[in-house]
N, C-alpha and C positions, 0 to 999 in steps of 0.2 A: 209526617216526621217519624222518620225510624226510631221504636223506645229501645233499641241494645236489650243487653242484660245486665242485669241487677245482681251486684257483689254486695253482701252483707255480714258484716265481721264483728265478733261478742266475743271480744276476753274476757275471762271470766280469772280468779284468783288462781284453779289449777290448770285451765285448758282455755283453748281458743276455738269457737265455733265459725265456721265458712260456710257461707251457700250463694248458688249461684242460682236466681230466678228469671225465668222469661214468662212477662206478665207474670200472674200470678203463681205459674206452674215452676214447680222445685227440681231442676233438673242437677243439683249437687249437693250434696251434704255430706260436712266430715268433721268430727270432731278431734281436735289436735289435743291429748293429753301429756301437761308437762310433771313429771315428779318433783317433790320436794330436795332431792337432788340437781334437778338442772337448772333450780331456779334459788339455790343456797347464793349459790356466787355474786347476782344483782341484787346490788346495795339498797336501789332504787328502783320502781315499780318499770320509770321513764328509760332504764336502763336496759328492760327487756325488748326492747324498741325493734331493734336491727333484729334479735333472736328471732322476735315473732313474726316479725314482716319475712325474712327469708323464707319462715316453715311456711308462711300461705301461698307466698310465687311459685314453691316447690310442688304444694301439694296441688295448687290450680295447673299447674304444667304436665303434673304426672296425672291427672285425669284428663289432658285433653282439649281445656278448656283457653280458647285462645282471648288471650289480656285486651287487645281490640277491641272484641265484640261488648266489653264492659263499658258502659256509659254511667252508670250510677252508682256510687261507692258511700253507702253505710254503714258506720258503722255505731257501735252502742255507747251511749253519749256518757260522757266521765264526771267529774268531780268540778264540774265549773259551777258560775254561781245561777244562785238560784233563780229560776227560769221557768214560766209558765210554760204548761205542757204542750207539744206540737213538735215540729220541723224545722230545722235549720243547719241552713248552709255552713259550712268549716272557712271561718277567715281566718285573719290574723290575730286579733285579738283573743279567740277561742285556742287559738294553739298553742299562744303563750300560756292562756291558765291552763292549761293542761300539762303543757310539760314542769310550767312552776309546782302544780298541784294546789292551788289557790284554797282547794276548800279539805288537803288532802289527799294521800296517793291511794290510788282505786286502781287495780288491770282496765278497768270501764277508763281511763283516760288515754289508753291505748289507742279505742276503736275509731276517736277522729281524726289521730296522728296519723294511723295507719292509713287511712283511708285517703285522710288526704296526702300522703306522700304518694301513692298508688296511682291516684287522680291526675294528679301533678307530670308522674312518670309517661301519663298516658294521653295526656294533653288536652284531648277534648271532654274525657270525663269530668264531672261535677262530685263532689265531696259532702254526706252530710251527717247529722246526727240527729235523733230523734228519742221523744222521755226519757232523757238522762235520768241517771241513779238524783241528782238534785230537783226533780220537781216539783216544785214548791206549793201546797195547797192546804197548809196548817189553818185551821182556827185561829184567831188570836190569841185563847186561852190557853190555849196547847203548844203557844211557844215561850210559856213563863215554865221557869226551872223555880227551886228553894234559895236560889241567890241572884242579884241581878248579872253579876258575873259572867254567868253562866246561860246562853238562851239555846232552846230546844232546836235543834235543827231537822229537816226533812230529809234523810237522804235511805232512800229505799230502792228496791227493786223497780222501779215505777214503769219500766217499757212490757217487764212478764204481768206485775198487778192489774194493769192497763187491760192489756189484752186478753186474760185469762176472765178477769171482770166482763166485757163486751161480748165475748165469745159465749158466757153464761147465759146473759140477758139474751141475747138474739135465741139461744135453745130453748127458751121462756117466750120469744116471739113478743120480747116488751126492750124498752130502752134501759139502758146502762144509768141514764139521766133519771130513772125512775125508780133505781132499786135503790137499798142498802145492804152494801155487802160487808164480809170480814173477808178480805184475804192474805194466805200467810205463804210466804213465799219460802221454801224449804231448799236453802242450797249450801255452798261454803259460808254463806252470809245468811242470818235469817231477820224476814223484816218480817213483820205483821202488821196492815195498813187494816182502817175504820176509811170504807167509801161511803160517803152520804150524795146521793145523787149526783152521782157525777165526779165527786170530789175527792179525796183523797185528806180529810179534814184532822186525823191523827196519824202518824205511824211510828215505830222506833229508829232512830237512829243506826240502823242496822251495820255500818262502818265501823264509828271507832265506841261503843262503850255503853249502847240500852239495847234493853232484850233479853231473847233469849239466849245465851250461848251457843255455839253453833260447832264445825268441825274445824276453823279454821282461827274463830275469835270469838271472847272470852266473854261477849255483851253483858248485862251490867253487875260489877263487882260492887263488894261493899266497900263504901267512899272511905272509911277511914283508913282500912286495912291499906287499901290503896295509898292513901297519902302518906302512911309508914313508909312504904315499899320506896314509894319513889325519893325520900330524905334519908334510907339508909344506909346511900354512899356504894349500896352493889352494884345500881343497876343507872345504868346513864339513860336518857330521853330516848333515844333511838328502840336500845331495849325494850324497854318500857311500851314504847308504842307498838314494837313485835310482841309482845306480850298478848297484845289489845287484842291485835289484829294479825293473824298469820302464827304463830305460836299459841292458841288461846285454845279454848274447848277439846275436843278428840285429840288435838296434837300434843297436848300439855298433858292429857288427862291417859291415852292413850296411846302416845309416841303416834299417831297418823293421821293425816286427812281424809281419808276413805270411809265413806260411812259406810260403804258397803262392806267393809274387809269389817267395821264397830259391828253391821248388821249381823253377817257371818256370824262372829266370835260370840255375839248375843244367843243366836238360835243354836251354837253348838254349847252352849250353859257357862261361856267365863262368865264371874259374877260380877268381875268389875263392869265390864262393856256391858251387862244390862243394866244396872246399876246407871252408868255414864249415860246410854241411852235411853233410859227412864226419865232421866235426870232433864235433860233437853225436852224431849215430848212433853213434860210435866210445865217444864216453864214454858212452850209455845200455847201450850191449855189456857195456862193464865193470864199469856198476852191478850189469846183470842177474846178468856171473858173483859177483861178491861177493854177493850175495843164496843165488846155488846152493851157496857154501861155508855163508852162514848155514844153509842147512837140510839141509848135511852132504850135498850132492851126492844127496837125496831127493828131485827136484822133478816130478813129476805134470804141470806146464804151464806152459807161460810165455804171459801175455796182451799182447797189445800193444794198449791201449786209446788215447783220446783224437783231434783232429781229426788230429795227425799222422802218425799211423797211416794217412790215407790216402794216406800219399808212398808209392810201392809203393820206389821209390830209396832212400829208407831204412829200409824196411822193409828191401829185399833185403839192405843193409847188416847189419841188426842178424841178420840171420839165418845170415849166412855164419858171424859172430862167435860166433853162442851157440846154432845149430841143435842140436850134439854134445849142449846138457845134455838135454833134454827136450822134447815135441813142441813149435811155436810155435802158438800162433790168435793172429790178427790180425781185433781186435774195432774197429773203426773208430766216432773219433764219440764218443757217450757216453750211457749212459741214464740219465743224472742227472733229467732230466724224469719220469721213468715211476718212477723208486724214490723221488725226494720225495713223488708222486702215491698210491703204495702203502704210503706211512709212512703219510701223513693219512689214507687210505681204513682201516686197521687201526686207528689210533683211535677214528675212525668206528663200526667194527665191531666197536668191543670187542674187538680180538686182540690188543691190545697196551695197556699204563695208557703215559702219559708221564712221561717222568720227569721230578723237578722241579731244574732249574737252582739251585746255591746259590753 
């Protein structure tokens, strides 16, 4: 049986990642960056829909790359409900929660719309998603808040922690199922997940409102202040949740979501933008130590994944802070391309059934 190529697609909050894989070998890669300008006008995450599907047929077209030869279409799984880790196929009932935004709007609810409208177009393709930002592998204790109101939910980076995780352990020549790691995953959104063998048994909230603050959103403010803000008659829900989420950290603090342009402005001496980016580094330090009490002062490595990871200035930060628990690697970037690419290839190859969405 002919395996085709393997289209693999990651919205991410400012840009959209493409590649095209045969077996395992990377024969496209382009990263589509949208500014905070072209994406003012959708109101709604689901609204960027058509925008972003255009830029990938355009960009796969202008490299060459003929829509045929694609048989397997993943892309990065969204905000649906919570879902043990694995593979599965794009139905009906995933699409719905995705474009409802059942647990929430995320660009990650894009990648199985996208992908499966592609699928669809192309007829004999198959559609899937794989470690959505929702999967679920809490403790029990760690999904009680200070109200019953209110319960902890899981939603992280979980397809990069995943992989950046297994990628370590194999350079160790031991299993993933054997370590404990910290990893913090540094991008628009930052999560910082406690892996205990395998598992993923604490992380923040990384979406709407625990953590660190980030370049994009505001992670956790204090609860009073907040409940002023939102009964003061300024600001309506919607706001409010831009606030959260997409206005919060560098954009608020710094009119941008660039960390590179905060990094820049850092090394040329503004005092705000070190200041702001101290700020961030400082509370990713604290995440990571809460994470080493969750595994009981057991931790095997601490990763430091995502694009900002290649600030060495906050790397060096985070490292003064938290080098004492455990060695640090600094994995810059993300291989979210390569492990969407090796979900769909393992379906492909019978290594794996998918599993089915309900």
């Amino acid at each position: 049986m002919e395996e085709g190529r393997i289209l693999a697609i990651n919205p991410g909050s400012t840009s959209t990642k493409i590649a095209v894989f045969e077996g395992t070998k990377n024969i496209f890669l382009k990263t589509l960056r949208h500014s905070t300008e072209e994406l003012q006008d959708f109101k709604k995450i689901t609204d960027q829909f058509q925008f972003r599907k255009n830029i990938i047929l355009q960009e796969l077209e202008q490299a060459g790359i003929d829509l045929k030869s694609l048989k397997t279409i993943v892309g990065r799984g969204g905000l649906v409900k919570p879902i043990p880790s694995g593979v599965y196929e794009v139905n009906e009932r995933m699409i719905e929660d995705l474009q409802i935004g059942i647990l929430g709007e995320h660009a990650s609810n894009l990648g199985g719309l996208i992908a499966n409208d592609i699928a669809k177009t192309l007829g004999d393709a198959r559609a899937f998603i794989a470690d959505p930002v929702v999967v679920d592998e809490l403790q029990d204790v760690a999904r009680v808040s200070g109200h019953p109101l209110f319960e902890r939910l899981s939603i992280f980076h979980a397809l990069n922690q995943k992989a950046v995780a297994r990628a370590y352990a194999k350079s160790l020549n031991r299993r993933y199922e054997d370590l404990n790691l910290i990893v913090a995953h540094l991008g628009g959104g930052i999560s910082v997940g406690a892996h205990y063998q395998g598992k993923v048994i604490d992380v923040n909230n990384a979406l709407d409102g625990e953590g660190p603050f980030s370049p994009e959103r505001s992670g956790t403010l204090p609860a009073g202040a907040l409940a002023k803000l939102c009964f003061s008659g300024e600001y309506s829900l919607d706001q409010i949740k831009k606030l959260i989420t997409g206005q919060g950290g560098f954009v608020a603090h710094l009119g941008t979501n660039s960390a590179y342009d905060v990094e820049i402005a850092a090394k040329n001496g503004d005092a705000k933008a070190i200041l702001i980016q101290d700020a961030m580094s400082y509370q990713v330090a604290k995440s990571i130590g809460g994470m080493s009490v969750v595994l009981k002062g057991k931790v095997d490595g601490i990763i430091l994944t995502g694009g900002i990871a290649y600030n060495p200035d906050l790397v060096s930060y985070v490292k003064k802070m938290v080098g004492h628990i455990a060695p640090i690697i600094v994995h810059p970037g993300e291989d979210e391309m390569e492990a969407l690419a090796l979900n769909g290839l393992m379906v492909i190859r019978g290594e794996t059934e998918p599993l089915i969405y309900t």
